[in-house]
OpenMM code with the backbone's topology and positions (N, CA, C; nanometers):
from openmm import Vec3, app, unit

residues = "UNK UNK UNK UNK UNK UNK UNK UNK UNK UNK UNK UNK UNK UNK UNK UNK UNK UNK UNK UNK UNK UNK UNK UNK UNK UNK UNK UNK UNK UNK UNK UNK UNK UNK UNK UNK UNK UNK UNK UNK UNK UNK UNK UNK UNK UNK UNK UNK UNK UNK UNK UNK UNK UNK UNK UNK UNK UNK UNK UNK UNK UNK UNK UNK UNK UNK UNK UNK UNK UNK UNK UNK UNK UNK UNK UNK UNK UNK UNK UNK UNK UNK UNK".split()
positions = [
    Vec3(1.1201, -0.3530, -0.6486),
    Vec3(1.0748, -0.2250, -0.7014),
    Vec3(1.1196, -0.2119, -0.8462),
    Vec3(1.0290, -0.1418, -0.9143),
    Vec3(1.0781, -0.1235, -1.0578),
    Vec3(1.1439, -0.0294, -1.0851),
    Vec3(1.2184, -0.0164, -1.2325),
    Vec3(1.3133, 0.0823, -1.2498),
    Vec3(1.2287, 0.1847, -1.3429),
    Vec3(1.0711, 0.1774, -1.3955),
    Vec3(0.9853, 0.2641, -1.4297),
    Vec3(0.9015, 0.3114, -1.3612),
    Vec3(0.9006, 0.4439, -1.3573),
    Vec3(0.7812, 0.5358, -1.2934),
    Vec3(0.6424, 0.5042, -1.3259),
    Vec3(0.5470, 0.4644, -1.2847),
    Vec3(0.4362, 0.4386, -1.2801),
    Vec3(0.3495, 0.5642, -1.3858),
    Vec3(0.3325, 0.4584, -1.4798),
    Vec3(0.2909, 0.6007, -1.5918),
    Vec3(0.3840, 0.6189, -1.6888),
    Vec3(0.5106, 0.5836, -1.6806),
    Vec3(0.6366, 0.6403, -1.7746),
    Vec3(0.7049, 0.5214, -1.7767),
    Vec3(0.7124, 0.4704, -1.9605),
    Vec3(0.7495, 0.3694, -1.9902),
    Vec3(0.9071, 0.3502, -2.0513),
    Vec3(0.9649, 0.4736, -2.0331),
    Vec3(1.1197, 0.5122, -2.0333),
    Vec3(1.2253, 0.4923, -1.9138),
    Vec3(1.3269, 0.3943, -1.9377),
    Vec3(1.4003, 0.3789, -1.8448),
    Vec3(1.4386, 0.4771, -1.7598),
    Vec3(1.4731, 0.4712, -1.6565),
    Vec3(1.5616, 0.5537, -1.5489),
    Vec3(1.7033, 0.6152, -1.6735),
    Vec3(1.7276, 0.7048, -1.6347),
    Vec3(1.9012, 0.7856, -1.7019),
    Vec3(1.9857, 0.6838, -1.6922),
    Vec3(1.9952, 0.6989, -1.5363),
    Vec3(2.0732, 0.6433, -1.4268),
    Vec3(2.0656, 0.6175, -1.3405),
    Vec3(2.1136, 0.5573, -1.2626),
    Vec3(2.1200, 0.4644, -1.1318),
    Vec3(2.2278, 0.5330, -1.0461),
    Vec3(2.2149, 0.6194, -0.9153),
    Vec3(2.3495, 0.6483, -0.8933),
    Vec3(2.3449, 0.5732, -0.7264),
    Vec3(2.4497, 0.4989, -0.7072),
    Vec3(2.4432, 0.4075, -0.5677),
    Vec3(2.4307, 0.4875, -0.4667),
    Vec3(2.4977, 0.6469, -0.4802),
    Vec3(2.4687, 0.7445, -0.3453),
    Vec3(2.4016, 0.8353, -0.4014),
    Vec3(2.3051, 0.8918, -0.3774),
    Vec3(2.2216, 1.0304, -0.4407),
    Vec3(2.2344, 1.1173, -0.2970),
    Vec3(2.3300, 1.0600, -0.1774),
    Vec3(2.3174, 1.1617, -0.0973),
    Vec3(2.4647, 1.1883, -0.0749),
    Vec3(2.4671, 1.3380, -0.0733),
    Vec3(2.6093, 1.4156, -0.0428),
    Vec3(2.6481, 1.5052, 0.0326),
    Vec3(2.7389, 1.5495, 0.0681),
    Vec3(2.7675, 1.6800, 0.1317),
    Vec3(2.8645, 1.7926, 0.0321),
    Vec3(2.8043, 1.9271, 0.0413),
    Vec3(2.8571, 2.0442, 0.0087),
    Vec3(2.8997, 2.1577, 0.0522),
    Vec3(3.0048, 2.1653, 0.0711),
    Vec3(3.0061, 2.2903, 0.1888),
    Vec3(2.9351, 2.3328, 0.3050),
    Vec3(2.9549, 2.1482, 0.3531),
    Vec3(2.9039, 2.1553, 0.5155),
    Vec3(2.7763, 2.1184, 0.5285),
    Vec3(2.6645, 2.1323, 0.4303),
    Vec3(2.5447, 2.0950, 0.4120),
    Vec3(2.4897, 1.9494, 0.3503),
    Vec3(2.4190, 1.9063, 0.3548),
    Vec3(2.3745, 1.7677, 0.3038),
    Vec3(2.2520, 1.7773, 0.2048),
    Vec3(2.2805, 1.7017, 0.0792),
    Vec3(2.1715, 1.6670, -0.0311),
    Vec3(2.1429, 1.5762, -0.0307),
    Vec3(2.0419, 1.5460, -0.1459),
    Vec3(2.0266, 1.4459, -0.2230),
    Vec3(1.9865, 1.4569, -0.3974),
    Vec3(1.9802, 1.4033, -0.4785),
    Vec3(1.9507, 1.4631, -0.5816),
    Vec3(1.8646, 1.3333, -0.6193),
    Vec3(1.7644, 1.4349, -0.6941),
    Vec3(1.6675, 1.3199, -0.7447),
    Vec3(1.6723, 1.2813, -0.8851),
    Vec3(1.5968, 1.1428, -0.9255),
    Vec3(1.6580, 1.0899, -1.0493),
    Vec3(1.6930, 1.1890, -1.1572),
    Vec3(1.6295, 1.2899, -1.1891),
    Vec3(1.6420, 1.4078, -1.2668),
    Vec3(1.7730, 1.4846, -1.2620),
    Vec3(1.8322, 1.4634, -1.1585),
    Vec3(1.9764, 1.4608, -1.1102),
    Vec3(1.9824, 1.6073, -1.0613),
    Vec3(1.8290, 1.7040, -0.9937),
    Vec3(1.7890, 1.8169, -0.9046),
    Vec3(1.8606, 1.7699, -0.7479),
    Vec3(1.9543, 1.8691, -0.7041),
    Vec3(1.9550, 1.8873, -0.5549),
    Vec3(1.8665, 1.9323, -0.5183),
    Vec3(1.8737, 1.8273, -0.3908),
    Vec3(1.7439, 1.8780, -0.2733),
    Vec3(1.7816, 1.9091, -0.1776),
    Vec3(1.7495, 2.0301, -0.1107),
    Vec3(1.8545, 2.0346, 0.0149),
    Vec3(1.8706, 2.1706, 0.0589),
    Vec3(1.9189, 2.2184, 0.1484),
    Vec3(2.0330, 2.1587, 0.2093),
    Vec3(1.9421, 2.0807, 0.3658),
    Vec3(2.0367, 1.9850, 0.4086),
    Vec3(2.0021, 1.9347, 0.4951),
    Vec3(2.1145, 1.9263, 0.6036),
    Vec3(2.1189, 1.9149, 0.7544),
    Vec3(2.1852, 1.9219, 0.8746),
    Vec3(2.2676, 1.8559, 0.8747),
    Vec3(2.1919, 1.7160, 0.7755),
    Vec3(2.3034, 1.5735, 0.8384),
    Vec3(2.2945, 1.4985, 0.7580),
    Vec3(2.3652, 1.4194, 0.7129),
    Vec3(2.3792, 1.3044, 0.6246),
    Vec3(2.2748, 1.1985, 0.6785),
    Vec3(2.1770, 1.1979, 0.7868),
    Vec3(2.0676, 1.0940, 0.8501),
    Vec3(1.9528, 1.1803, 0.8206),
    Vec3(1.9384, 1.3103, 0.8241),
    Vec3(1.8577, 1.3976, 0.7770),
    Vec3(1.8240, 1.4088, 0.6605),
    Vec3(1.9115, 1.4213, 0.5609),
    Vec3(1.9361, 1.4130, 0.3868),
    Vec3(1.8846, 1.2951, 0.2884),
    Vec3(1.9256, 1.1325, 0.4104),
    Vec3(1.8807, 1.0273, 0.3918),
    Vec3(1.7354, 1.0362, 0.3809),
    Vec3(1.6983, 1.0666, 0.5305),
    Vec3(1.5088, 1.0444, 0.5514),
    Vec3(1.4981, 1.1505, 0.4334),
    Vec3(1.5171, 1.2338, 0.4205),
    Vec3(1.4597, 1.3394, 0.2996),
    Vec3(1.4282, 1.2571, 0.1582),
    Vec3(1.5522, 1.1775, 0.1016),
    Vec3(1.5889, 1.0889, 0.0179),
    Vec3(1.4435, 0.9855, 0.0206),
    Vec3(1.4028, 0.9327, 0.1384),
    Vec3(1.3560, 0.8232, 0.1533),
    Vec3(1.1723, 0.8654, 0.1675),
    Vec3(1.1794, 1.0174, 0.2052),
    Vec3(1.0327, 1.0723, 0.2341),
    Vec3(0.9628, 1.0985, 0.0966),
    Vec3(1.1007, 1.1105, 0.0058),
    Vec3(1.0491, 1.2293, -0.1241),
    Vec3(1.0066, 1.0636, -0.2404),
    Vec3(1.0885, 0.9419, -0.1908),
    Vec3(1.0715, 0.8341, -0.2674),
    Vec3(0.9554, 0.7886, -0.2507),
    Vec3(0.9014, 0.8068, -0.0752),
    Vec3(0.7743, 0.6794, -0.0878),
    Vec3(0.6425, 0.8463, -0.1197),
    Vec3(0.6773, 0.9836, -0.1220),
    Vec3(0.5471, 1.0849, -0.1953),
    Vec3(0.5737, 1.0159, -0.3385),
    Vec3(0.6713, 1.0087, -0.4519),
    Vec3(0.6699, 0.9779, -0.5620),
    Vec3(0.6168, 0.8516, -0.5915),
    Vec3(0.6344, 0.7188, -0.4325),
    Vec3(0.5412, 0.5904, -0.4863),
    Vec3(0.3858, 0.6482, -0.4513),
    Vec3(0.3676, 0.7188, -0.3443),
    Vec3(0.2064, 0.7755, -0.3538),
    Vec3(0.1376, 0.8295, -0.3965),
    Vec3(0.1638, 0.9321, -0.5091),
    Vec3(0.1189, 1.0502, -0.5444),
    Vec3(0.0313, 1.0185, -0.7036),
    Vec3(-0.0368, 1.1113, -0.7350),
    Vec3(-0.1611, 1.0507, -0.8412),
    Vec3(-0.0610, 1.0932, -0.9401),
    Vec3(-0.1295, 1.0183, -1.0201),
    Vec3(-0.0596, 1.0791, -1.1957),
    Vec3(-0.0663, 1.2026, -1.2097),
    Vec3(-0.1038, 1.2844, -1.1961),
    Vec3(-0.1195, 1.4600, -1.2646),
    Vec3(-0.0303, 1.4702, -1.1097),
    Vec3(-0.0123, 1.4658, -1.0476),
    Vec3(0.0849, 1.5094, -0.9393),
    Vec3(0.2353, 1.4824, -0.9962),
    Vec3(0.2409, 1.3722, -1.0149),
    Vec3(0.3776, 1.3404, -1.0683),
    Vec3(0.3709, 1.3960, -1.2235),
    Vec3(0.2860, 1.4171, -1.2891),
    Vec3(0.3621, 1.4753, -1.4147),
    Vec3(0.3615, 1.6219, -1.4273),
    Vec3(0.3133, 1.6789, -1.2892),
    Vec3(0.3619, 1.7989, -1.2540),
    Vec3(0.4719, 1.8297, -1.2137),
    Vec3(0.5267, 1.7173, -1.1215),
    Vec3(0.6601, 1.7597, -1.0780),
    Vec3(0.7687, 1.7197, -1.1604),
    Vec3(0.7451, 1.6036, -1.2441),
    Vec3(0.8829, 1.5602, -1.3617),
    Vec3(0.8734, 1.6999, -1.4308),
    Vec3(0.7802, 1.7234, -1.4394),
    Vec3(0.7826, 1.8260, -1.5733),
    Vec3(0.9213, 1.9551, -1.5031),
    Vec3(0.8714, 1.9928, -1.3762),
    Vec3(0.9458, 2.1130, -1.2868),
    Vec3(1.0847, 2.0914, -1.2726),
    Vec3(1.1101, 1.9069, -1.2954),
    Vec3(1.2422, 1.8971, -1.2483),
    Vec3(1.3336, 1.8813, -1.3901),
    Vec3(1.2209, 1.8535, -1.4830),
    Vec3(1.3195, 1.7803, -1.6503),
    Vec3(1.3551, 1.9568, -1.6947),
    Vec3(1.5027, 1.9329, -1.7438),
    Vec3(1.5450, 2.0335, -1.8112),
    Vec3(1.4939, 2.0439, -1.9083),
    Vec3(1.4325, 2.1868, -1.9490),
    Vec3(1.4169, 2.2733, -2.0965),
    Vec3(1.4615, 2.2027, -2.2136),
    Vec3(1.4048, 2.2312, -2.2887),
    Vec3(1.5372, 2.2727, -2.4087),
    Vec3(1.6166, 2.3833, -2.4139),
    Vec3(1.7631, 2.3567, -2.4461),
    Vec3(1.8697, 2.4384, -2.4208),
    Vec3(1.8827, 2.4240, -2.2565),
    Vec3(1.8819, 2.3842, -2.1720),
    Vec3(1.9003, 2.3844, -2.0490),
    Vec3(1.9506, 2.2614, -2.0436),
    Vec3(2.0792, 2.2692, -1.9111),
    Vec3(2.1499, 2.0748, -1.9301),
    Vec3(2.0929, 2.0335, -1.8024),
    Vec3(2.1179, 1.8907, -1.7714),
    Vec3(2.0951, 1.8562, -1.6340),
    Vec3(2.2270, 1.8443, -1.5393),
    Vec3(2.1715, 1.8831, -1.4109),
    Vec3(2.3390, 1.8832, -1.3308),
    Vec3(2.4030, 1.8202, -1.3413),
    Vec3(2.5166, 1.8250, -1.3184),
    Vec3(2.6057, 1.7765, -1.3193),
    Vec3(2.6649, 1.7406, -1.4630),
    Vec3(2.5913, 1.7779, -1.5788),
    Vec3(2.6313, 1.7567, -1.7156),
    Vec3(2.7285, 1.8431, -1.7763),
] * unit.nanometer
topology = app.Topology()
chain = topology.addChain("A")
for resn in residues:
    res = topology.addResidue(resn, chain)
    for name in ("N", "CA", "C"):
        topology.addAtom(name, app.Element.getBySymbol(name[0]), res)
């Protein structure tokens, strides 16, 4: 698999080895944009979420996906989590 979005010729940020977590009992994931998704039941729940939202982003048409980067990329003046 590649490390460019289909359509977008800019590397990934980052690479993070776990994008899935727990927070006060609840389970995420955050997507490359470094957006929580969530909350989820279970750390096997959070996963498939992780893994459902990866293969809509390998399926989805171009104007789909540059609808949703757009929803998830911070503003200007706005940071990304965890920054």
């Amino acid at each position: 698999m590649s490390d460019y979005r289909m359509g977008d010729d800019t590397p990934p940020i980052s690479r993070q080895p776990n994008r899935v977590y727990c927070e006060g009992g609840r389970w995420f994931f955050t997507t490359r944009e470094g957006k929580p998704m969530g909350p989820f039941d279970s750390e096997a729940e959070a996963s498939q979420g992780l893994r459902d939202f990866i293969e809509f982003i390998d399926l989805a048409p171009l104007e789909t996906l540059a609808s949703l980067t757009s929803s998830l990329t911070p503003k200007d003046g706005e940071e990304r989590d965890g920054d």
